[in-house]
N, C-alpha and C positions, 0 to 999 in steps of 0.2 A: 218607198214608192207608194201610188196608190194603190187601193186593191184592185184594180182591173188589168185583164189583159187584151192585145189583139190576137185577132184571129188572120195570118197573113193569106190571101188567095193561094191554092195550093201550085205549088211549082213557081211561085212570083214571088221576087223581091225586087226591089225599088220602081215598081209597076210594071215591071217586065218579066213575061215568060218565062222560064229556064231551058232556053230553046236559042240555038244558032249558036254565035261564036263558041261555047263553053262547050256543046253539044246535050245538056242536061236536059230528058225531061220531066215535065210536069210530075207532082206527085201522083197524081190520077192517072197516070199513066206510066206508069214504072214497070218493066217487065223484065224478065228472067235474061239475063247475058249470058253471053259464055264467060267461062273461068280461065281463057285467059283472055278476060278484058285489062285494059291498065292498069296499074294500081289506082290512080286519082283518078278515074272512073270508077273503079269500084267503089271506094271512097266515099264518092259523091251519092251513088248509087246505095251507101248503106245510110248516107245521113239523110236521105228523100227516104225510105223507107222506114228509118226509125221517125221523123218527123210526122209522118204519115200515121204510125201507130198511134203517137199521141193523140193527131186531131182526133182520131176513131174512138180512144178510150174517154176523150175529153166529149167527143157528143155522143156517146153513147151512154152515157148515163142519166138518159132518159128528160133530157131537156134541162136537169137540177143545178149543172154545175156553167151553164149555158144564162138560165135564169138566173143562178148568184151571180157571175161577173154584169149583165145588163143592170143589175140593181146595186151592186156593188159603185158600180160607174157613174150610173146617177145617185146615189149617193158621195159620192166622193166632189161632184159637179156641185151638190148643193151645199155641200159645206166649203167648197170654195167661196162658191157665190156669197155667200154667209158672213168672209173674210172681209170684201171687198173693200165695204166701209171703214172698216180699220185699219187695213195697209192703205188707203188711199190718204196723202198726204193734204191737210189745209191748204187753202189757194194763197193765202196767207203765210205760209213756211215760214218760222223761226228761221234764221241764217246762224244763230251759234252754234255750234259743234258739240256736239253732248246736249245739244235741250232735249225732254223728254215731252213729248205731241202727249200721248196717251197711253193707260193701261187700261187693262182688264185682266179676271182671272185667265186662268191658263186653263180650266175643265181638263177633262179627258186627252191624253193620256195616263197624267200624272199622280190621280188622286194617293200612288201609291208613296208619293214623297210626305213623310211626317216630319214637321217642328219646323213646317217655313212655309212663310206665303209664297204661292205660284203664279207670277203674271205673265201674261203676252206685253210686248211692249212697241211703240213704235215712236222713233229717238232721230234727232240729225246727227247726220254725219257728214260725211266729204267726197267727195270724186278725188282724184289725184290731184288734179290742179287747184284745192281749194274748195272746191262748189258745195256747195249745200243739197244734201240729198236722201232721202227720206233710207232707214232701214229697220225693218223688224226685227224682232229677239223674243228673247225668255228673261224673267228675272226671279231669281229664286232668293225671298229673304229668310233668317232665322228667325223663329219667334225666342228665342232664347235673349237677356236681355245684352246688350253692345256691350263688350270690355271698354275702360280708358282710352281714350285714343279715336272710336271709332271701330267699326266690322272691317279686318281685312276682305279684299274683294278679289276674285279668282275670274276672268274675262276666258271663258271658253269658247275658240273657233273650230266650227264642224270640220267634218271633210265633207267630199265630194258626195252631191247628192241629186247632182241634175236640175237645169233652170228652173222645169215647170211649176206652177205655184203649190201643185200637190206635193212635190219632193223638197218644199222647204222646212227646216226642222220645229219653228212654231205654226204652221200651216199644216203639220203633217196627221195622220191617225197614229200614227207611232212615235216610238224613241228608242230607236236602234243606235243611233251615234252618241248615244249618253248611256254609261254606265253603271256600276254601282255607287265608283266614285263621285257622283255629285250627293249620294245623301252622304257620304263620309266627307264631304268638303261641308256638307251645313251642319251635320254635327260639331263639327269643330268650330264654329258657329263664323262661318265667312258666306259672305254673298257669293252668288255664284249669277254671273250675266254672261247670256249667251247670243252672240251676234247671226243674224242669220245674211248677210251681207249688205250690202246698197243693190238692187235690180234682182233681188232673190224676193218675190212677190210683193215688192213694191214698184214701183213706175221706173224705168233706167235700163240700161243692159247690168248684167252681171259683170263683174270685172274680175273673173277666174284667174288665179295666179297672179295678179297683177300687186306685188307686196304693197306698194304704197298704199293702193284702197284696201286692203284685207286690212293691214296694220291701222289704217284711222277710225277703220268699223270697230274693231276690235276694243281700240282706245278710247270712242268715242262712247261705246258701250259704257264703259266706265263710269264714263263722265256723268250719262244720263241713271244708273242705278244709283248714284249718289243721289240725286235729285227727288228720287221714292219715298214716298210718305212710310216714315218708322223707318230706312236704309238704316241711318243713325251709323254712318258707313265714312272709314277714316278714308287720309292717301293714299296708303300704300297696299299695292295689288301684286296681281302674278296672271300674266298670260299662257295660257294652258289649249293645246291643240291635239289635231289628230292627221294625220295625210295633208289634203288639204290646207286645214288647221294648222297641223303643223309648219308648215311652208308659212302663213301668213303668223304665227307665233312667233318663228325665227325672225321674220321680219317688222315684228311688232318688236322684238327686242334694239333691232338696227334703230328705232324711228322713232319709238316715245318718246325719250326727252325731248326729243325738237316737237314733238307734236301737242307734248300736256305737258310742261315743264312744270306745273303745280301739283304733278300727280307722283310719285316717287315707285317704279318697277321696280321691284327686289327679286324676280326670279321668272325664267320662262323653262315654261316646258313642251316636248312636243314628241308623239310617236308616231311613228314610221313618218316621216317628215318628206315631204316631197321636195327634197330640198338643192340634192347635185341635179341641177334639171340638164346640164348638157350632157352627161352617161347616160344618166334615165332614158330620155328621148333618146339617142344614139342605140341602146339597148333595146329599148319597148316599142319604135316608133312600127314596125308592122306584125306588131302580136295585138291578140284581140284588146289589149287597155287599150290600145289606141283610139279607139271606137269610142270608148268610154271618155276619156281626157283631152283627146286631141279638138271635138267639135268646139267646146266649152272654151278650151285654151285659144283656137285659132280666131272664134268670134271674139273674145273680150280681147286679147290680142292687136286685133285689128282695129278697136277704137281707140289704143292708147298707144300704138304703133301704125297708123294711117299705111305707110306704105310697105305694110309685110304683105308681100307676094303671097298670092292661090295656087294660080293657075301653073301646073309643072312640079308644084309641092305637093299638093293634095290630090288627091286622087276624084275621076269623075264621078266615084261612086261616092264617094265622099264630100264631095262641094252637091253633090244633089243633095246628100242627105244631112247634113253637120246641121242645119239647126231645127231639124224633127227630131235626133239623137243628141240635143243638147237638151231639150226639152221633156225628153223623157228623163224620167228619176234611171237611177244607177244600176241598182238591180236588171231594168229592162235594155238600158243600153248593154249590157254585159253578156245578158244573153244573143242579144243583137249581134256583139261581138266573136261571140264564139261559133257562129252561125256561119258568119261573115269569112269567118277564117279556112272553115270546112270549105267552100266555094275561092278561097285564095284570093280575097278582099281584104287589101290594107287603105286603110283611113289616106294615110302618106303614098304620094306615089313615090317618092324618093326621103332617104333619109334627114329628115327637115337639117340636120345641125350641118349637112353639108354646104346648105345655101346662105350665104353671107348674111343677107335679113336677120332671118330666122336664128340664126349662131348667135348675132348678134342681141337680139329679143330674149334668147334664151340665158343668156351668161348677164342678162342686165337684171331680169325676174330670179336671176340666182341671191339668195341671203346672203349674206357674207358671213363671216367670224365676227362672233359678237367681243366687246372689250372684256380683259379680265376681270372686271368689278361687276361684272352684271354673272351670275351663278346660270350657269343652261343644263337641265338633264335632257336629253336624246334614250327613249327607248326604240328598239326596230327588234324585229320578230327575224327570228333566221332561216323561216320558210317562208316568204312575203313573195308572191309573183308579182306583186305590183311597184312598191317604191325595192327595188333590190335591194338586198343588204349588204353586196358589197359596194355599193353607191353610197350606202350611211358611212362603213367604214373608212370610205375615202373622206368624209365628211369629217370625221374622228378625227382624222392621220391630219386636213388640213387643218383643220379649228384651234386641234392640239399644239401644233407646230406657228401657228398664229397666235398661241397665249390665250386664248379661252379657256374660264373655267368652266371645262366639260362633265358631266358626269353622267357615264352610259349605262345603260340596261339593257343587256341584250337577251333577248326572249327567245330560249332554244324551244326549238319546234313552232311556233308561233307565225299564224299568214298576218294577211294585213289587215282585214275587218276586225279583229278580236286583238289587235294591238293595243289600243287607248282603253277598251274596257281592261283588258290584263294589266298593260301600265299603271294604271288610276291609281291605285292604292300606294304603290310604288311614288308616282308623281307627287301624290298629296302627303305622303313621306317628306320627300325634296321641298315643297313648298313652304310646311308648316317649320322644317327648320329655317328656312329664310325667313320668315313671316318673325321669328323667334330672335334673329339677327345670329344666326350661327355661322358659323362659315363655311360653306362647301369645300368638300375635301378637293375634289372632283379625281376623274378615274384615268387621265389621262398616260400615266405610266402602265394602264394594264393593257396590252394588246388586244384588237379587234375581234370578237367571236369569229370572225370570216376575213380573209383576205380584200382589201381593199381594192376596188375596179383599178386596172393600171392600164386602159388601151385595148385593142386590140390585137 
């Protein structure tokens, strides 16, 4: 995310007082109750007071930390600004799929990657139905010289990071969603492109979850790092994700060959995979990820499903706010969330998978079991509050029983931010045998670290 924060008015959320229906008031105004007030008044009563401390300790140090986020902020403002010309697509637009518009270095954050070039990149890609449409990336070459054949190429898709153009991963001041393993994927001397979507700081909406567009950005990425001066880059690749990512890696495995039949997939990988979306939703839809996922999923949703219902699914506090909270990067939605929850705010007013639409929307953006000839590793973390890990293990249970070669890693103790950097070395394990033509054992006869979601 960027480095700034808000400061929210005290006692107000979504520009209203914390006054009347709820009974809650204002932080400036909080005073001593009696003991036996409610529980969820007291409750309430202790998160306005602890919030309250914060503002106090956050300006009372003397104007300094008040001063860094105003400058933080417009710094963050001017290096978007800065972007603009480069995500901005010619009026002109190439129409093939994979041409590569333009690069440049990648600067800052990276300098710490050695033995490869670092570029920002901007490439066409596709909308769902075809269209031509602008998306930025990363492209990381080896300076090492190309074995026979060409550089295998590794297509990396983020997770979730919030529309705004500051929380896109080549736009960003950080790289948090990449971890060691992209310098142990260019040691081994493979290209590593990273797609940062179609309407992720380029012109368009974002099409969150929506597998067909993740899987053509994904591929289309491909396409265009071939195209790189020195690539020197063969066909055969492996798509490699994370949350998000993963969700759109699983479904980059369903759809490559109809989408680049010239290009040859030999392995996808993906951690904590966002992948059983009808238990997930069923399970998450009114704890704070909702806040987090739900904005992102219901707007892009709704341009590639026109008539998925609002009004009775989402909640008022939620259609006010869904695309201020999609817009914010992840970090800030999260704390939003967890905010929101203290106050007994869910995103959903009612459990989306109940409403025919939406069940429906949901169980079609689900992957399916990839074929046996395609190798898939699945790692998921067994402390994840976000994608559940008995959601993955029901994933296992059908994949397995569908005849995928699956191979898991299940990460005891592990949440779900530090899933793909813990994976990484594991994945690039799995890959560099594919890359090798070995053949995956896969792990399907070993049971699930965790019981498998079965209902309620």
């Amino acid at each position: 995310m960027g480095p700034y924060f808000r400061v929210v008015a005290p006692g107000a959320i979504d520009g209203h007082p914390r006054t009347g229906e709820n009974g809650i008031r204002p932080m400036t105004t909080v005073a001593p109750e009696p003991s036996a007030a409610p529980p969820a008044r007291r409750r309430h009563r202790r998160l306005a007071v602890a919030l309250a401390l914060v503002v106090v300790v956050v300006l009372g140090t003397a104007g300094l930390v008040v001063g860094r986020t105003v400058l933080d902020s417009r710094e963050t403002r001017m290096r978007q600004d800065a972007f603009q010309a480069f995500y901005t697509p010619p009026a002109d637009m190439p129409t093939t799929p994979g041409t590569l518009i333009r690069t440049e270095p990648l600067g800052a954050p990276w300098q710490a990657i050695t033995g490869a070039t670092a570029l920002r990149i901007l490439y066409v890609s596709q909308l769902p139905d075809g269209t031509a449409a602008a998306s930025g990336g990363m492209l990381f070459i080896p300076t090492t010289p190309a074995p026979p054949g060409g550089r295998p190429i590794v297509s990396w898709a983020h997770p979730t990071t919030g529309f705004g153009d500051a929380c896109v991963p080549s736009r960003a001041a950080g790289q948090d969603a990449i971890g060691g393993w992209l310098q142990q994927m260019l040691d081994l001397g493979w290209i590593v492109v990273a797609t940062d979507y179609v309407g992720m700081g380029t012109p368009g909406t974002p099409l969150y979850l929506v597998g067909e567009s993740e899987a053509r950005d994904v591929v289309n990425a491909v396409r265009a790092a071939r195209q790189a001066p020195n690539a020197d880059a063969g066909t055969r690749w492996a798509a490699w994700g994370h949350s998000q990512g993963g969700h759109a890696a699983l479904w980059t495995g369903a759809l490559a060959a109809q989408i680049a039949p010239e290009l040859t997939l030999v392995a996808v990988a993906a951690a904590a995979p966002a992948a059983e979306l009808t238990p997930l939703i069923h399970l998450q839809w009114d704890k704070p990820v909702g806040w987090v996922i739900a904005p992102e999923a219901s707007i892009s949703w709704q341009v590639v499903y026109p008539g998925l219902p609002l009004a009775g699914v989402i909640s008022t506090a939620g259609l006010r706010n869904r695309e201020r909270i999609a817009n914010d990067c992840i970090k800030e939605a999260a704390i939003e969330g967890l905010i929101r929850e203290e106050f007994r705010q869910s995103f959903f007013a009612v459990d989306p998978t109940t409403d025919a639409a939406w069940a429906r929307t949901v169980a079609a953006e689900t992957p399916p079991p990839l074929p046996a000839d395609l190798p898939v590793f699945v790692a998921q973390g067994t402390a994840d509050p976000v994608v559940l890990p008995g959601t993955t293990a029901l994933l296992q249970q059908r994949w397995c029983a569908a005849g995928s070669r699956l191979t898991m890693d299940w990460l005891g103790g592990i949440g779900h931010n530090k899933a793909g950097e813990v994976a990484g070395p594991a994945a690039a394990t799995f890959l560099a045998a594919a890359f090798a033509g070995e053949p995956a054992p896969g792990t399907c006869e070993v049971p699930p670290a965790v019981a498998p979601y079965t209902g309620d």
